[in-house]
C-alpha positions as CSV (number, residue, x, y, z in Angstrom):
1,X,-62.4,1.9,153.7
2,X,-59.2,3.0,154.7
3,X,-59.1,4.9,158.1
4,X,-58.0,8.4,158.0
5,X,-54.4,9.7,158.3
6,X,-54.2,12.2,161.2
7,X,-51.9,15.5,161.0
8,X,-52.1,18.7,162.7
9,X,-51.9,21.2,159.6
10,X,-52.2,20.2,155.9
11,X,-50.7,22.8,153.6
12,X,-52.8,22.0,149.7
13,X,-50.5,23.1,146.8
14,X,-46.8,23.2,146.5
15,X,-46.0,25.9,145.0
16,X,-44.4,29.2,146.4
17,X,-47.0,29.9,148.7
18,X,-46.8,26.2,149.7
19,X,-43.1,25.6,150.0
20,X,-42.6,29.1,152.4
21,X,-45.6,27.6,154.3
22,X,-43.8,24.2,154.6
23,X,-40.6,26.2,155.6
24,X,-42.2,28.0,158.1
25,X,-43.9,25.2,159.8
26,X,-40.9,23.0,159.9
27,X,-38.8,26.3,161.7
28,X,-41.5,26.5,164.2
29,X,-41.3,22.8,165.7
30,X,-43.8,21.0,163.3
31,X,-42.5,17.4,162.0
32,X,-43.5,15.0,159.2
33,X,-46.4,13.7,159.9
34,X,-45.5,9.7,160.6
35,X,-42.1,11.1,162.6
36,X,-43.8,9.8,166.3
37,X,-41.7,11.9,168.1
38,X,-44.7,13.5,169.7
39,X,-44.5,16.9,168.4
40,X,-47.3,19.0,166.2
41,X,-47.5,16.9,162.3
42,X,-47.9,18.6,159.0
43,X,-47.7,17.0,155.0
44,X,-48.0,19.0,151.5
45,X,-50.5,17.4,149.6
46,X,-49.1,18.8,145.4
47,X,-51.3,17.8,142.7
48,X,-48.8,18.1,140.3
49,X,-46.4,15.2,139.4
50,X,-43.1,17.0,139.8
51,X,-41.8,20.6,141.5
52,X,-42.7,23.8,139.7
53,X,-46.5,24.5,141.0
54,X,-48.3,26.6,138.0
55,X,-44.8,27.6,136.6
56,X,-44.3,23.8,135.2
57,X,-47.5,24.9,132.8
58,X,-46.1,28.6,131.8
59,X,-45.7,28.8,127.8
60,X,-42.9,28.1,126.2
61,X,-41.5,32.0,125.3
62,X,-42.3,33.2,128.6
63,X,-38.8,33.7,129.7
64,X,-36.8,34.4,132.8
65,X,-36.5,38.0,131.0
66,X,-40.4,38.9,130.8
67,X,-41.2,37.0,134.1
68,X,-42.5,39.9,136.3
69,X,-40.3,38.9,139.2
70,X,-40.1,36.2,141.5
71,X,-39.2,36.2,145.6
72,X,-36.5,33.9,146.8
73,X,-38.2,30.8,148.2
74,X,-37.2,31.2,152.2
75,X,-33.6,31.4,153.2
76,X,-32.6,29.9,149.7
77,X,-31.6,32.3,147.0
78,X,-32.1,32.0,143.5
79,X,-29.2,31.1,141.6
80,X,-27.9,32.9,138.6
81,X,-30.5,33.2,136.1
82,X,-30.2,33.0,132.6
83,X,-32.5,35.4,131.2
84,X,-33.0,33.4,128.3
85,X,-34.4,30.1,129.5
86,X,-37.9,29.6,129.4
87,X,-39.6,30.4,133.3
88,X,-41.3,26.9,132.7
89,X,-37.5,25.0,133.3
90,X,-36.1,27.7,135.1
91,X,-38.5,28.1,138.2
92,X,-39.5,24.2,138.4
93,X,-35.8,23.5,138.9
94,X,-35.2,26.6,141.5
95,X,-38.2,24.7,143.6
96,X,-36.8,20.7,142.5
97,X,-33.6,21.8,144.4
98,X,-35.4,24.0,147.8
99,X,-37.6,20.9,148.1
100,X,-34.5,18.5,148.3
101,X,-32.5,20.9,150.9
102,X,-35.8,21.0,153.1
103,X,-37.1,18.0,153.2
104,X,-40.5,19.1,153.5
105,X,-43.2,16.2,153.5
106,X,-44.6,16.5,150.1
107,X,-47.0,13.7,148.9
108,X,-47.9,13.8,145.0
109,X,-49.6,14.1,142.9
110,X,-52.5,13.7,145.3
111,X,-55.4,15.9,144.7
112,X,-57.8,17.3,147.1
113,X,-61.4,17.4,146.3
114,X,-62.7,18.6,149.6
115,X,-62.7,20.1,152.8
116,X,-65.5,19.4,155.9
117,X,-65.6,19.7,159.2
118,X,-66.0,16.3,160.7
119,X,-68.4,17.5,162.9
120,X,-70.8,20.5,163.5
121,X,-67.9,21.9,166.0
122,X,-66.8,24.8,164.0
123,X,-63.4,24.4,166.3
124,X,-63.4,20.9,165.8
125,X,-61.0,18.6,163.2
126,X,-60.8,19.0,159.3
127,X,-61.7,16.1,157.3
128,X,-59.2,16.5,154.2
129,X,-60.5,14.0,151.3
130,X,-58.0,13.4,148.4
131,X,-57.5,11.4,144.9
132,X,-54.8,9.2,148.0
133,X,-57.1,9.0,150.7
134,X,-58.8,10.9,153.5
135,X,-56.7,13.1,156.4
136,X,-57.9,14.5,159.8
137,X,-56.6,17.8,160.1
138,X,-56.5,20.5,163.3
139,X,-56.0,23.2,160.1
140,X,-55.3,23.6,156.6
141,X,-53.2,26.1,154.5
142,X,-54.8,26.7,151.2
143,X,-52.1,27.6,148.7
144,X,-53.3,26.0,145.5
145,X,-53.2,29.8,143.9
146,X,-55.8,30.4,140.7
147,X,-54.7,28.6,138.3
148,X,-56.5,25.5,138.1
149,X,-59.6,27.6,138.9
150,X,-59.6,30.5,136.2
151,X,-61.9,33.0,136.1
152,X,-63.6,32.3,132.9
153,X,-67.0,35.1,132.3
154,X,-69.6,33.7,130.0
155,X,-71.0,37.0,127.6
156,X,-74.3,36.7,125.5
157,X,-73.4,35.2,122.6
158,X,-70.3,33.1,123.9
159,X,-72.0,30.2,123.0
160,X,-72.8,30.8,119.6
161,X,-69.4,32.3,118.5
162,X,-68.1,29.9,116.3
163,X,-64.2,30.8,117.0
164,X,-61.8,29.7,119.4
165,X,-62.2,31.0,123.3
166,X,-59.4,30.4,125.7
167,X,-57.6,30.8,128.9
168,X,-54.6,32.3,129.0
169,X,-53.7,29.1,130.8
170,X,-54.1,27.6,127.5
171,X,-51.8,29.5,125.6
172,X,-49.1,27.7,124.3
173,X,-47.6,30.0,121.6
174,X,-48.3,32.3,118.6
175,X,-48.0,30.3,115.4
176,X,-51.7,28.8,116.2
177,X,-52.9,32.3,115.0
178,X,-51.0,33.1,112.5
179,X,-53.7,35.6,109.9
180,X,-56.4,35.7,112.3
181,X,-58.2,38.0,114.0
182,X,-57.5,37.8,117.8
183,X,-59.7,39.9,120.8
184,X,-56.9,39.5,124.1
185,X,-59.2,40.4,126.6
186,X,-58.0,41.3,129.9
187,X,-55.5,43.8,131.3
188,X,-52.7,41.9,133.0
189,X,-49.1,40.8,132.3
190,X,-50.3,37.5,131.1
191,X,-52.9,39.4,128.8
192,X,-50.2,42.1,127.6
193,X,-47.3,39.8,127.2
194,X,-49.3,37.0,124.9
195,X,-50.9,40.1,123.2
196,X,-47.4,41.2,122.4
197,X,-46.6,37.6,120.8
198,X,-49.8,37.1,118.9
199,X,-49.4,40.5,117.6
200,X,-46.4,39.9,115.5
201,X,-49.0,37.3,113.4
202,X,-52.0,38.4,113.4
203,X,-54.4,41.5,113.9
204,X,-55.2,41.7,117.5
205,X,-58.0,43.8,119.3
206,X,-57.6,44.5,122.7
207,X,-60.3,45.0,125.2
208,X,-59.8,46.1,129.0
209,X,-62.7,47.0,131.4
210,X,-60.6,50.2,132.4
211,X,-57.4,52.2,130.7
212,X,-54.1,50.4,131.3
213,X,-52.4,52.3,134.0
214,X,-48.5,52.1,132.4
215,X,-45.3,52.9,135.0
216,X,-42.1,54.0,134.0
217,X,-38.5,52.1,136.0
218,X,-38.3,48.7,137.0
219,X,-40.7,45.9,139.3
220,X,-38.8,45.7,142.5
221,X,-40.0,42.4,144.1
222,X,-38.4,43.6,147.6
223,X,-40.2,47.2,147.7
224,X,-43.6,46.9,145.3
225,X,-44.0,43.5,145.7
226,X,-44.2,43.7,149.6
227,X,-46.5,47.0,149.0
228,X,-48.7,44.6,146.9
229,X,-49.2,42.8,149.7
230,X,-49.5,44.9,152.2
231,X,-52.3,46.7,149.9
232,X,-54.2,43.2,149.3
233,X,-54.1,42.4,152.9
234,X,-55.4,45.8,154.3
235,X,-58.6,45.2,151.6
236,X,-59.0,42.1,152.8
237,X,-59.2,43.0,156.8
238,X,-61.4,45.6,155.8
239,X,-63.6,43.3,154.2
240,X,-63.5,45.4,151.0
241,X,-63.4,43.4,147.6
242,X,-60.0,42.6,146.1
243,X,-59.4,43.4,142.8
244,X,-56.7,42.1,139.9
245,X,-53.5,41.9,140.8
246,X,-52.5,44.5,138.0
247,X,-55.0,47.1,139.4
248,X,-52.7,47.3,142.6
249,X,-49.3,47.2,140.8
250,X,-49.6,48.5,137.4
251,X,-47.9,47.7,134.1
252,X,-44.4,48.6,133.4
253,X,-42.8,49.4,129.8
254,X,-40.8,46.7,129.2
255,X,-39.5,46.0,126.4
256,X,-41.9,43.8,124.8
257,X,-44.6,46.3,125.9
258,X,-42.7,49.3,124.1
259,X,-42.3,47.2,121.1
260,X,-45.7,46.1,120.6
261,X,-46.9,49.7,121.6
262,X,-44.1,51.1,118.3
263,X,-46.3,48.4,116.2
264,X,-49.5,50.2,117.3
265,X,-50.7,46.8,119.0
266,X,-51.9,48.4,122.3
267,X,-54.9,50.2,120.9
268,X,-56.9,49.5,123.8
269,X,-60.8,49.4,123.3
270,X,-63.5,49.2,125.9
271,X,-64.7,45.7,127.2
272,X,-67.6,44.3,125.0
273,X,-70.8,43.5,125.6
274,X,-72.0,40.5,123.7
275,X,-70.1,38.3,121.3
């Protein structure tokens, strides 16, 4: 068996969260792990194959235009966007180039498939185990977001409903319904914006657990975005539970959102019961 590789701090996941992370580490005096210059060690372990994090999986008509907003990646501005280019090219390349001017130490695609403690010393070392080996770590930075771990409820009846269930991960564009009947369950931008789509070809139904909360003017990354966070964080410290993301910021009218409300589409109904 190969002997573990030791670092001070693994970061898991590279995407936003991940890279800032990286950034920060690097500004406060951590190296490479493998450097041996002495000084505090840290590698990204990304189990994707490329840049991009969850975006490199977005659908393909999710565009620049409908993204909800994006922060700059640290000290490294976003270039000019075009509004039309999928968010699935655009955002992977807006990473591709941070992660070259950087140089963080990002190892994939490695995946990691668990934490311990090496020990029973609840202060002591990390043991890091991965798809590429094993790592001893003093800490870890979790920033592998939701993605890969959806929440997906299970409803009497889900398992004798003989049509399709999905993620909204699994979306990949409208034609597939085309003259169905679709139930778009869930009350976030992913939720209104592929209801919006599947709308135009087929008769949707669309089920929240509470009404929609709809803003008027525009998502301001810098302001709401930071208020977000600020709200999230003063939940969490409180030890109170955290709720959707949407619940905290609301949905704006944009113009997919007006559109598919002209077309009647956002007849919301209450959540269901049973399939």
């Amino acid at each position: 068996m190969r002997a573990a590789v030791k670092v001070d701090v693994v970061v898991i996941g590279a995407g936003q969260a991940g890279l800032s992370a990286g950034f920060h580490l690097a500004r406060r005096g951590f190296v490479p792990v493998g450097t041996g210059t002495g000084e505090p060690t840290f590698v990204i372990l990304d189990a994707g194959s490329g840049p991009g994090g969850a975006w490199r999986h977005r659908w393909e008509s999710l565009r620049m235009s409908t993204v909800n907003g994006i922060f700059d990646l640290p000290d490294f501005p976003k270039p000019p966007i075009d509004p039309c280019e999928s968010s699935r090219d655009a955002v992977p390349r807006y990473f591709a180039d941070f992660e070259a001017h950087s140089e963080l130490p990002i190892r994939r695609p490695v995946t990691v498939t668990a934490v311990r403690r090496v020990d029973d010393d609840h202060d002591g070392d990390l043991r890091v185990e991965t798809s590429a080996g094993t790592w001893t770590a003093r800490a870890i930075i979790n920033a592998t977001g939701t993605f890969n771990n959806p929440v997906l409820p299970e409803y009497p009846g889900h398992d004798r409903f003989l049509g399709r269930q999905l993620h909204s991960r699994d979306y990949v564009d409208a034609d597939a319904f085309t003259g169905q009947q679709v139930g778009v369950v869930g009350g976030g931008i992913s939720a209104l914006q592929q209801l919006a789509e599947i709308s135009r070809v087929a008769t949707v139904h669309w089920y929240t657990r509470r009404e929609p909360v709809f803003l008027d003017g525009d998502f301001r990354p810098e302001v709401e975005g930071r208020e977000t966070i600020a709200k999230v964080t003063a939940d969490v410290v409180a030890g109170r539970p955290v709720s959707s993301v949407v619940s905290y910021t609301g949905l704006l009218w944009t113009p997919y959102a007006i559109d598919a409300a002209g077309r009647g589409a956002l007849d919301r109904r209450p959540m269901f019961t049973a399939l």
